[in-house]
DOTOR-340091 format. One line per 4 residues: number of its first residue (from 1); their letters; for each residue x, y, z of N, C-alpha, C. Coordinates in pm, 1 decimal, decimal comma. Layout:
! residues N
NUM	a	X Y Z X Y Z X Y Z  ...
! end
This chain:
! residues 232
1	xxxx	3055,3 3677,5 -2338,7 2948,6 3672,2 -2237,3 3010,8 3678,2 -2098,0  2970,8 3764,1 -2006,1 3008,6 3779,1 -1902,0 2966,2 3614,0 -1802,6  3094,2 3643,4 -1702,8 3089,4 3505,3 -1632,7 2965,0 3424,9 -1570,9  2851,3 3564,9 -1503,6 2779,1 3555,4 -1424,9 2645,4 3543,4 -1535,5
5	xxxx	2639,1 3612,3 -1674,7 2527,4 3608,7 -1719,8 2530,3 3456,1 -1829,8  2685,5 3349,4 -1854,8 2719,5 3246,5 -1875,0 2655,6 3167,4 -1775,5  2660,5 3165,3 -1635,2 2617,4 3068,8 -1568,7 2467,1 3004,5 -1524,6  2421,8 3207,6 -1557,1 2255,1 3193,6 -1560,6 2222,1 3097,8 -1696,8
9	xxxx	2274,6 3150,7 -1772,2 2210,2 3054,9 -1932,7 2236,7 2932,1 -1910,9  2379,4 2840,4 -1836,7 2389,7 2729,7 -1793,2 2269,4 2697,6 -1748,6  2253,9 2738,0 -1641,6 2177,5 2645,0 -1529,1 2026,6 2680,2 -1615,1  1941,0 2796,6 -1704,8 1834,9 2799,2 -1730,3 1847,2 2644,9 -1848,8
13	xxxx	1959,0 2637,7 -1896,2 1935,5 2530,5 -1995,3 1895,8 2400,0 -1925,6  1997,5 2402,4 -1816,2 1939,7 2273,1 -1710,6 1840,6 2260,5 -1670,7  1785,6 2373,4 -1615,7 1623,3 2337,1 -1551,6 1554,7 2355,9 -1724,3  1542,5 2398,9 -1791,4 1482,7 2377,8 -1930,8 1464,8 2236,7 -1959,6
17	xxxx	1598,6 2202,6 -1988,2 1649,6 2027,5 -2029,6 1543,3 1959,6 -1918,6  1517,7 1956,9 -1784,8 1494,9 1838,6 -1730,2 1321,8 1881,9 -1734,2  1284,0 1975,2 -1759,6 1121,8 2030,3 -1735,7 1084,4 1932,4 -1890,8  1161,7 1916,8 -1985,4 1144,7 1886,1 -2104,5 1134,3 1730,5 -2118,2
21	xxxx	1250,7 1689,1 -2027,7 1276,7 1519,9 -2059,5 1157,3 1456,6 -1915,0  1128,9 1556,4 -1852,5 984,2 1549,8 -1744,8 874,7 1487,4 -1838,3  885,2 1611,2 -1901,8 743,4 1602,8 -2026,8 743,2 1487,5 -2110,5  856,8 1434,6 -2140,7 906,7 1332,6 -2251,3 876,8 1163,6 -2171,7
25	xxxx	885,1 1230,1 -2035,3 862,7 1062,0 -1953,1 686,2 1053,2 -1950,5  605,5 1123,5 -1962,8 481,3 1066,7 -1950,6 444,5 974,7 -2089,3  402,8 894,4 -2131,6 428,6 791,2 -2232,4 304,0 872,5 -2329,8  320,4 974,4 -2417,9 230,4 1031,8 -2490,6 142,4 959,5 -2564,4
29	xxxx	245,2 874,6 -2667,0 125,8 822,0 -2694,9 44,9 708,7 -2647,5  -24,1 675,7 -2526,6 -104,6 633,8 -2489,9 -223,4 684,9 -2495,9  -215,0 833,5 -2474,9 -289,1 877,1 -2523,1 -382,3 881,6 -2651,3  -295,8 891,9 -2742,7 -342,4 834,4 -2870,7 -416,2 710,4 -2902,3
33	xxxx	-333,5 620,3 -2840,1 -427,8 483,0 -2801,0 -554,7 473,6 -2780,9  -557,1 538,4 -2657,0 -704,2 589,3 -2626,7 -784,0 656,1 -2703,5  -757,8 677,2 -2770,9 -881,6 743,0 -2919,1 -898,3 637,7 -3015,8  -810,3 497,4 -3025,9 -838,9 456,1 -3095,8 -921,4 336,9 -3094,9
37	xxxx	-1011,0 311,7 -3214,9 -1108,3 242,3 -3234,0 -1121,9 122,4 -3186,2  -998,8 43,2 -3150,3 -993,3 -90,7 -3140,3 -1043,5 -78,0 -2967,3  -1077,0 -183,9 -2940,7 -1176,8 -181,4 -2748,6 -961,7 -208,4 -2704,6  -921,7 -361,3 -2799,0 -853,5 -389,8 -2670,0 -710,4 -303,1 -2677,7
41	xxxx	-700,7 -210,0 -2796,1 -593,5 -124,0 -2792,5 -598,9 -32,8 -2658,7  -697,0 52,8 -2665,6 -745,1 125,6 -2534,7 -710,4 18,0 -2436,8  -762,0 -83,7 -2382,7 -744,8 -123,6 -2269,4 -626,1 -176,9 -2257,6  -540,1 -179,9 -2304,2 -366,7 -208,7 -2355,9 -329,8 -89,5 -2291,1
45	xxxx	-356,3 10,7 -2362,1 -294,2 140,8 -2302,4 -295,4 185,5 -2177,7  -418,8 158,0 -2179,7 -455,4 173,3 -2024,3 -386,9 116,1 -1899,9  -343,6 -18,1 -1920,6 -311,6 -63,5 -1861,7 -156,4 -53,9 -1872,1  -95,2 -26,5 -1971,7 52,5 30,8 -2011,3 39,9 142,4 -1886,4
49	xxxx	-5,7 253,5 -1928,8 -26,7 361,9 -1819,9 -30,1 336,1 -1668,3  -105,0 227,2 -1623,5 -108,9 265,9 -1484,7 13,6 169,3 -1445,7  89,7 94,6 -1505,6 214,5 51,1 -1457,6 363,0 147,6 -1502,9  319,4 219,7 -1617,1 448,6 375,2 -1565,9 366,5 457,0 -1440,9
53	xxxx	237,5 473,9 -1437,3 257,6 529,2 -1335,4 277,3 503,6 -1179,6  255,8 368,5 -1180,1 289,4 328,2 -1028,0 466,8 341,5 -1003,1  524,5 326,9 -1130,9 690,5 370,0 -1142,0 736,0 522,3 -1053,9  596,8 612,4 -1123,6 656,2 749,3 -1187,1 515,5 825,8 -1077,3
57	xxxx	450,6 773,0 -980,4 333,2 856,4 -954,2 367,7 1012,7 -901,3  471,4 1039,3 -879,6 468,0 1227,8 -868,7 467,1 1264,8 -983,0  516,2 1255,5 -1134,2 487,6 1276,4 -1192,9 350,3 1270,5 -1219,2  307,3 1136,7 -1258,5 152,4 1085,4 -1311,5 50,3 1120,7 -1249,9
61	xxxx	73,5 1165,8 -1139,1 -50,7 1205,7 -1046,0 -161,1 1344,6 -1076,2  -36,6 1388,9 -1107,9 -88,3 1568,1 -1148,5 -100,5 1576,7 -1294,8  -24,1 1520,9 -1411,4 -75,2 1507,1 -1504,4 -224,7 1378,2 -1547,3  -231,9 1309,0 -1485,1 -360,3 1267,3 -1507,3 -457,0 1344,1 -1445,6
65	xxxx	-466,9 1352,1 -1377,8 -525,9 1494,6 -1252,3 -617,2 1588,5 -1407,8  -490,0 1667,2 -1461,0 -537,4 1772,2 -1559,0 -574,9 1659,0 -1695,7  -570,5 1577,3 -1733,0 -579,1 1513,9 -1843,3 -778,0 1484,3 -1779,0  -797,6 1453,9 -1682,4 -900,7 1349,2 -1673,6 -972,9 1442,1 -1628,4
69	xxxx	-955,6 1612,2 -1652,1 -1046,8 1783,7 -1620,9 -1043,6 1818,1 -1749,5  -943,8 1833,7 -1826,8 -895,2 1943,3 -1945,3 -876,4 1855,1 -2119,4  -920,1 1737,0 -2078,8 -841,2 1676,9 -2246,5 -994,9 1661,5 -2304,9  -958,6 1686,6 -2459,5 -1085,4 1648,3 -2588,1 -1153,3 1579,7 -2557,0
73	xxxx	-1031,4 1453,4 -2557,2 -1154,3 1332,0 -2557,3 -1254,2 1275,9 -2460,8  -1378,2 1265,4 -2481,7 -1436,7 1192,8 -2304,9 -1326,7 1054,4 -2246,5  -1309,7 979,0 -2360,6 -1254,3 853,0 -2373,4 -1091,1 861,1 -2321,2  -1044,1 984,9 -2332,7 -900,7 1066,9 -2274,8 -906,1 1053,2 -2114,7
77	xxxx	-1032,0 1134,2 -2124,7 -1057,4 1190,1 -1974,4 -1114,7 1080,8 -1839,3  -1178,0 988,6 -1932,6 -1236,8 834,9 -1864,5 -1150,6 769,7 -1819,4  -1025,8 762,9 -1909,4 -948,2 663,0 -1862,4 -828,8 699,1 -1773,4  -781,6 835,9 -1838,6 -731,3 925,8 -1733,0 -741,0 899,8 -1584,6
81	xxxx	-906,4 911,2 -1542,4 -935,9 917,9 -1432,6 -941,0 798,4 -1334,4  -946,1 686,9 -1461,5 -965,8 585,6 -1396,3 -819,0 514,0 -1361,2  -733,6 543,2 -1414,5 -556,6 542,6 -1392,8 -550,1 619,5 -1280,1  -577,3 756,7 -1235,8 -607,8 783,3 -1140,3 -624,9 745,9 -1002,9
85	xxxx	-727,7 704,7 -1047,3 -805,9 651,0 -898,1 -769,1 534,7 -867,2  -696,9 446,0 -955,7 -634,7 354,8 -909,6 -494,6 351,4 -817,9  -440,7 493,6 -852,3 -355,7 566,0 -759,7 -317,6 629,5 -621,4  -473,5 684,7 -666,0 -489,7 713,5 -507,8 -547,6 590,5 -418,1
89	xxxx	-618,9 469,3 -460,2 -649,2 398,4 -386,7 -492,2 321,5 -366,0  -383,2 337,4 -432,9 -267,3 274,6 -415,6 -228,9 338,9 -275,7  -268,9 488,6 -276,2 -235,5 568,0 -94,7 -322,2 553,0 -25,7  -436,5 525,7 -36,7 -540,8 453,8 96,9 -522,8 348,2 139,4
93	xxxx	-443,1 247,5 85,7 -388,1 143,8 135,9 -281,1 156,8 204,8  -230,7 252,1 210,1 -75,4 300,8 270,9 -128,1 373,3 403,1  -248,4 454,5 422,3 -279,5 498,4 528,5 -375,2 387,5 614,8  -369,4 468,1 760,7 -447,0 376,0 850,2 -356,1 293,7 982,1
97	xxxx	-366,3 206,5 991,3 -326,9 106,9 1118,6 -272,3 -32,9 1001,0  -156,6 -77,9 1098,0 -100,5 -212,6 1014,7 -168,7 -283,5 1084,1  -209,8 -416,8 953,6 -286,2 -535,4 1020,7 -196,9 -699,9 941,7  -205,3 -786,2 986,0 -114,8 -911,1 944,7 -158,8 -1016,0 955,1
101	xxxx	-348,9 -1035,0 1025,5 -433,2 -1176,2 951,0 -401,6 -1275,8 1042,9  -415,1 -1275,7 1158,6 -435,8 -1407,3 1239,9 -521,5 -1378,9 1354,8  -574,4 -1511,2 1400,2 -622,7 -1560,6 1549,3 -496,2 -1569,9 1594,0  -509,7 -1528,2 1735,0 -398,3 -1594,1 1798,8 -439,1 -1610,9 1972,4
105	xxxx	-318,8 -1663,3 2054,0 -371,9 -1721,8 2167,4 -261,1 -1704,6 2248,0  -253,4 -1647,8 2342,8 -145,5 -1646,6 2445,2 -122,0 -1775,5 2542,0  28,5 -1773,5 2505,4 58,7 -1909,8 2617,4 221,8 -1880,2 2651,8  249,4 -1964,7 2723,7 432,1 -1985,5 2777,5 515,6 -2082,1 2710,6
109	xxxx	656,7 -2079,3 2644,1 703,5 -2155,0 2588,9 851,5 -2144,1 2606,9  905,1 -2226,4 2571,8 1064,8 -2244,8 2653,5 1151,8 -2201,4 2504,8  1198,7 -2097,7 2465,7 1246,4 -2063,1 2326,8 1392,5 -2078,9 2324,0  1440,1 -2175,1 2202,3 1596,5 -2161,4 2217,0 1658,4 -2047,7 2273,8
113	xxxx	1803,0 -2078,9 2344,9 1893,9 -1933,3 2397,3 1820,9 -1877,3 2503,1  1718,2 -1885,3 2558,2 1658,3 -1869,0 2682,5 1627,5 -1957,3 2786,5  1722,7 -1912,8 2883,0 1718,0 -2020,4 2979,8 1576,2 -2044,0 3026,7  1433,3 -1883,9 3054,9 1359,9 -1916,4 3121,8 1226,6 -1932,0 2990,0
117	xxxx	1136,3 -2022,2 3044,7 993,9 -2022,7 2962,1 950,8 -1826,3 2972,3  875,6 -1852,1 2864,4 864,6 -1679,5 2798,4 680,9 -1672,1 2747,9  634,7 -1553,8 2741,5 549,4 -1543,4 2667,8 576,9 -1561,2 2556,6  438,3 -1622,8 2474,4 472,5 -1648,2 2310,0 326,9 -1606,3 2256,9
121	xxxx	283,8 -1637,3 2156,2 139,8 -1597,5 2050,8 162,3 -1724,3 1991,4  36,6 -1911,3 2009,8 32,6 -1937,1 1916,8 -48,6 -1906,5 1821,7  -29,1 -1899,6 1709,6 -162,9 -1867,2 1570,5 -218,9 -1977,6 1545,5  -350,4 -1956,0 1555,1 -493,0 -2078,4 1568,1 -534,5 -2019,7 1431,8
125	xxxx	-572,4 -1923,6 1322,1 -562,8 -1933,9 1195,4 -517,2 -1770,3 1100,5  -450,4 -1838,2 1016,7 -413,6 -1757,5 939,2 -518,3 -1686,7 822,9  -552,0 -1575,1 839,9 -689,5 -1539,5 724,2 -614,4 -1541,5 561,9  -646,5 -1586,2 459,2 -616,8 -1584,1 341,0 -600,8 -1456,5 275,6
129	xxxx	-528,9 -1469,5 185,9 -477,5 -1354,2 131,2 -387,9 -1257,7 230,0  -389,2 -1261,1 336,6 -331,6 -1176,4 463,6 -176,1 -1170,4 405,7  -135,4 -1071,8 527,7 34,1 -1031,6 477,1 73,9 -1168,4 602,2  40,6 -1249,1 660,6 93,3 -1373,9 753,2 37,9 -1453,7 667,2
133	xxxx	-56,2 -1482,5 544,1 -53,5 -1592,0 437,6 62,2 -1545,2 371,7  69,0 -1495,1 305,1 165,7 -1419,7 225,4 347,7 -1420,5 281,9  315,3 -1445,6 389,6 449,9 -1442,7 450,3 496,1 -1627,1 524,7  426,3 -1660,8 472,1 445,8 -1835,3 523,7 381,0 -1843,2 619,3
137	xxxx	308,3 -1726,3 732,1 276,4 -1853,0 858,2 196,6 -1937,0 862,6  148,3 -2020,5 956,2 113,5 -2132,3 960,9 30,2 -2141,2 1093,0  -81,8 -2245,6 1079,9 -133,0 -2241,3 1220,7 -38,0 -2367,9 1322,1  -26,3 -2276,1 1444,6 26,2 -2364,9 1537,4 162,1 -2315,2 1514,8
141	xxxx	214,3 -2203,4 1480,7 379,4 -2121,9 1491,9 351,5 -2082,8 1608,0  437,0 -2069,4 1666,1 460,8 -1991,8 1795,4 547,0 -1857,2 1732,7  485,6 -1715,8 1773,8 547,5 -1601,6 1740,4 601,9 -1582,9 1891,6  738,2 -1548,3 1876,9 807,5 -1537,2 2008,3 873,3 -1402,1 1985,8
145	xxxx	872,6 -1345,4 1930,4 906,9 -1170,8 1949,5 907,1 -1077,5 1784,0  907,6 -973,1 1772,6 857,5 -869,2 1671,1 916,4 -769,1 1670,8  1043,6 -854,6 1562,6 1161,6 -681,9 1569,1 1235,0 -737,9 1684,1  1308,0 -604,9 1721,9 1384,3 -642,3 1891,1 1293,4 -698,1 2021,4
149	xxxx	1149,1 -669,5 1982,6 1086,7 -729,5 2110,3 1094,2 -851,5 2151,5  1008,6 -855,9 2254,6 991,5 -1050,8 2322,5 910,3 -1000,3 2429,8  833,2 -1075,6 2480,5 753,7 -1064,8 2595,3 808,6 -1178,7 2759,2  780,1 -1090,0 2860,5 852,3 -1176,2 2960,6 751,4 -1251,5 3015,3
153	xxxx	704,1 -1170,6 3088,6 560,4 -1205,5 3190,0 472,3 -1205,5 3193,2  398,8 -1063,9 3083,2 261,1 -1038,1 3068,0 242,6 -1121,3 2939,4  92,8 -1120,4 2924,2 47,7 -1187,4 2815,1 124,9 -1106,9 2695,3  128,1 -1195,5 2607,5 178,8 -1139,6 2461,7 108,4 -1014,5 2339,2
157	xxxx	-34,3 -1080,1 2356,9 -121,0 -1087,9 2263,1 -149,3 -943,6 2224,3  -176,0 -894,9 2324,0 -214,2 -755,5 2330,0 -139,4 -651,7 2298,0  -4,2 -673,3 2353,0 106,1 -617,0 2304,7 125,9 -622,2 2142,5  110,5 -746,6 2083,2 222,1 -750,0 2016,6 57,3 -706,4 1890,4
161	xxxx	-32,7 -715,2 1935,2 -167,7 -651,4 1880,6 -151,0 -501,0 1826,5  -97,6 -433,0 2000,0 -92,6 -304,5 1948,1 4,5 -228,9 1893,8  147,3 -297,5 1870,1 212,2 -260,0 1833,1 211,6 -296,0 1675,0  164,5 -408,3 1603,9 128,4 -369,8 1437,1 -4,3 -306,3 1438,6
165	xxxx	-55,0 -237,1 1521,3 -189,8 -153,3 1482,1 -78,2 -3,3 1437,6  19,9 -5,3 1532,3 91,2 141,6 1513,9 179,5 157,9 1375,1  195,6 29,2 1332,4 310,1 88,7 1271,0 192,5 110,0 1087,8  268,1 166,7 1003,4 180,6 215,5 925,8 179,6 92,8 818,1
169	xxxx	80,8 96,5 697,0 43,0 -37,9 625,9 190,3 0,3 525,6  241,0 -108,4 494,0 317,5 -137,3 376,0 465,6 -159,8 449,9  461,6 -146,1 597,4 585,2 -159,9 666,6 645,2 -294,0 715,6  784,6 -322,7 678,6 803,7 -480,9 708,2 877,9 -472,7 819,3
173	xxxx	857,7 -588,0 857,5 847,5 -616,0 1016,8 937,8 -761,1 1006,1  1020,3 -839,1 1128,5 1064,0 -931,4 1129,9 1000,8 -1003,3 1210,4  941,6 -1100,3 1260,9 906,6 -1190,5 1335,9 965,2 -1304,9 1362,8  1000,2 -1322,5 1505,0 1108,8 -1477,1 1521,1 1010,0 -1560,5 1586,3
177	xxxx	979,7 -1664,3 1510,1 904,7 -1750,4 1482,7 947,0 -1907,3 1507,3  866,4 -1969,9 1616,0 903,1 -2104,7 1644,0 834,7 -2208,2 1593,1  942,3 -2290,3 1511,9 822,0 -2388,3 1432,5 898,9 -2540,8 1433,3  851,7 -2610,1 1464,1 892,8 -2763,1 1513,1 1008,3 -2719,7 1569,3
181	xxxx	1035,6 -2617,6 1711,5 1143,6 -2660,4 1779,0 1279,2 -2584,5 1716,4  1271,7 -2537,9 1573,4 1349,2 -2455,1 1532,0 1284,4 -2300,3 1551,5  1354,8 -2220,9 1589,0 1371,6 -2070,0 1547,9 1344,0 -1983,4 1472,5  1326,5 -1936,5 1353,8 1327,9 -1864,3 1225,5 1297,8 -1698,4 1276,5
185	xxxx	1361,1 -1626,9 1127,5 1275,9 -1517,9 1133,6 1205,8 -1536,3 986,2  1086,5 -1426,0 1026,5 1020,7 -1467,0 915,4 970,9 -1320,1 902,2  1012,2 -1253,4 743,1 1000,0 -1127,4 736,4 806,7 -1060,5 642,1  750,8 -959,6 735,0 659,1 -966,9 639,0 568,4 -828,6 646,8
189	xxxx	537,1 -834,2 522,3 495,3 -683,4 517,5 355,1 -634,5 547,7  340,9 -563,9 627,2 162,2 -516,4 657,4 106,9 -484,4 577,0  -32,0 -490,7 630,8 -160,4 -427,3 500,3 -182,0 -314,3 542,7  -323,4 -245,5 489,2 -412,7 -185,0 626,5 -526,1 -202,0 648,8
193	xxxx	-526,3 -238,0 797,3 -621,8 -271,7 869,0 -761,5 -274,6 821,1  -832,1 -389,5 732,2 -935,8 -386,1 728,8 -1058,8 -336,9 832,2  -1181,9 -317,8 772,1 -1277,7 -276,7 877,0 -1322,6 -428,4 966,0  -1240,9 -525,8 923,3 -1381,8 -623,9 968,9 -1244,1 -680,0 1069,3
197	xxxx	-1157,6 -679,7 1078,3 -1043,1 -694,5 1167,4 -1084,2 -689,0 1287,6  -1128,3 -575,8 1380,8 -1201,1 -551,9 1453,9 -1353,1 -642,3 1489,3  -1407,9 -682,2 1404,1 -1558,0 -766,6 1408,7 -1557,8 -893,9 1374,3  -1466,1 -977,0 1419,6 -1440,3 -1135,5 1279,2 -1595,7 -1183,2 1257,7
201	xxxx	-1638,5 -1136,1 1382,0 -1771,0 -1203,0 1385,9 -1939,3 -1173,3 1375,5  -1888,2 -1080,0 1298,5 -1992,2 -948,6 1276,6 -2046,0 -1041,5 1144,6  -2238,5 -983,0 1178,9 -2335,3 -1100,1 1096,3 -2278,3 -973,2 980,7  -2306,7 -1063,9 807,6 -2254,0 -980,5 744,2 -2433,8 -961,4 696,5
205	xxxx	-2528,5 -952,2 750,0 -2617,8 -912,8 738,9 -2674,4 -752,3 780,1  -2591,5 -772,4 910,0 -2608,0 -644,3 959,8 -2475,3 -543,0 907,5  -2394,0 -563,6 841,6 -2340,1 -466,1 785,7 -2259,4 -554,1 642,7  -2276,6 -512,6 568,1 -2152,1 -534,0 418,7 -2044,2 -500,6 448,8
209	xxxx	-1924,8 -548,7 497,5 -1793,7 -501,6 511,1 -1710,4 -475,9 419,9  -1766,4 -575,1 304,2 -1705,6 -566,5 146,7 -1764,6 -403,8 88,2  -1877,5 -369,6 92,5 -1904,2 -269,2 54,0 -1847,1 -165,6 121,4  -1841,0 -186,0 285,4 -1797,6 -45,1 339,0 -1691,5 12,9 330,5
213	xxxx	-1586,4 -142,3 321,8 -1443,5 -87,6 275,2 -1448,5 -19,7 126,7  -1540,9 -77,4 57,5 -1570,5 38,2 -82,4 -1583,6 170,5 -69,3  -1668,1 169,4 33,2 -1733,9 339,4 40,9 -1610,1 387,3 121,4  -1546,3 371,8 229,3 -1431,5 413,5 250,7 -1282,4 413,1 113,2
217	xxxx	-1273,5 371,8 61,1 -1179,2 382,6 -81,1 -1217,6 504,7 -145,4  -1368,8 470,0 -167,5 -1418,0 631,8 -253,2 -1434,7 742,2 -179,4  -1453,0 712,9 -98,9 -1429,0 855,5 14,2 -1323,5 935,7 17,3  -1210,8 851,9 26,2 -1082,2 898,0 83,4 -1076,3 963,7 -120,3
221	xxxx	-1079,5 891,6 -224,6 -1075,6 927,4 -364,9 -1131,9 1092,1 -325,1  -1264,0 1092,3 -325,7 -1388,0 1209,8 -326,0 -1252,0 1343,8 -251,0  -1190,9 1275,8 -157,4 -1150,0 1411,8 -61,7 -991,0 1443,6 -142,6  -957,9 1360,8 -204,7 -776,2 1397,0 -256,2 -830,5 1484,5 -371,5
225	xxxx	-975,6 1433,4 -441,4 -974,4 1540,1 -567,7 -1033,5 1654,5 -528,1  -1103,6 1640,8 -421,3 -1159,0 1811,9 -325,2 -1073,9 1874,6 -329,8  -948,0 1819,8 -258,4 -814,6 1912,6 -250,3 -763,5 1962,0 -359,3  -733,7 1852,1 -448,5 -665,2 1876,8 -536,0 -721,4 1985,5 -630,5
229	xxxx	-852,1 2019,9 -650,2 -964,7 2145,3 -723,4 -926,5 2241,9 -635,1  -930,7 2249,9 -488,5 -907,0 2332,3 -408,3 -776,8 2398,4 -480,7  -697,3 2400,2 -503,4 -534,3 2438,6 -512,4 -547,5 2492,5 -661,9  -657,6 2427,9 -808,6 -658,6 2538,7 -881,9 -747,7 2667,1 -895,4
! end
């Protein structure tokens, strides 16, 4: 075999080999699962599935995609979709504005290693479940800078407001944090920006915020599978 028509057969075996052990990583039979009779086998599988695919989602994305359009079973295609959409709502949470769950209050405070009193943020409350529950704070910390920042003169609040509105949800951030007189950093990861962030005080009469953030989830769902039909 000539040198050059040796190297083509090399490398076709390589891209062969990995298109193959591609195919071999989607967990087949789950599929199978899903046809079968038992309720909590299916929901076993199911749930097997959407934790390879949060592993593996470039793969899983496009094969559930065609599984939950093109497969036999309705019961294939149901659950398919619903592995799915649990996916893409895994990237609507990733888009948007970072948010991190507190009241807070601008004041002046004298911070170790600084000779002069400084702007600070104390936090008057921490919202539950938040990425600042989640990350230890506490009401009555003094946040004294974010990342390399610190504030000198101007109020804090606003600043340090708009700068986790910019950065994107799932991004960690350091915060040096004053708490009885000690220092800390305290590391913690953003969400994204709920709708009601903006309104703490919005009657929930006049709007469902729980619902709207719903209808925004399925929205953003409705438009990835627009696209995604678009392209076959």
């Amino acid at each position: 075999m000539r040198p050059c028509l040796r190297l083509l057969w090399a490398v076709s075996t390589i891209i062969w080999g990995c298109a193959a052990w591609g195919a071999e990583e989607f967990p087949a039979k789950t599929l199978e699962d899903f046809k079968s009779e038992d309720f909590r086998t299916r929901e076993t599988a199911q749930t097997g599935l959407l934790e390879w695919s949060r592993k593996n989602p470039g793969i899983a994305m496009d094969r559930l995609y065609g599984l939950s359009q093109t497969a036999d079973d309705p019961e294939v295609r149901e659950r398919c979709l619903a592995v799915l959409r649990e996916l893409i709502g895994d990237e609507y949470l990733k888009e948007g504005e970072g948010y991190i769950g507190i009241r807070m209050q601008d004041e002046t405070a004298t911070v170790p290693g600084d000779p002069k009193p400084r702007s600070v943020i104390r936090i008057l409350q921490v919202v539950p479940d938040s990425p600042a529950h989640e990350a230890g704070l506490k009401f009555d910390d003094l946040i004294a800078g974010l990342n390399d920042r610190v504030w000198r003169d101007a109020p804090a609040s606003q600043s340090f407001m708009q700068t986790v509105k910019e950065f994107k949800p799932a991004t960690r951030i350091t915060l040096r944090v004053l708490r009885d007189g000690k220092l800390m950093d305290v590391p913690v990861k953003l969400a994204r920006r709920p709708l009601y962030a903006d309104n703490p005080f919005l009657d929930e009469s006049q709007m469902d915020l729980e619902a709207a953030e719903k209808a925004a989830k399925e929205a953003y769902f409705r438009r990835w599978m627009d696209a995604r039909k678009a392209r076959d």
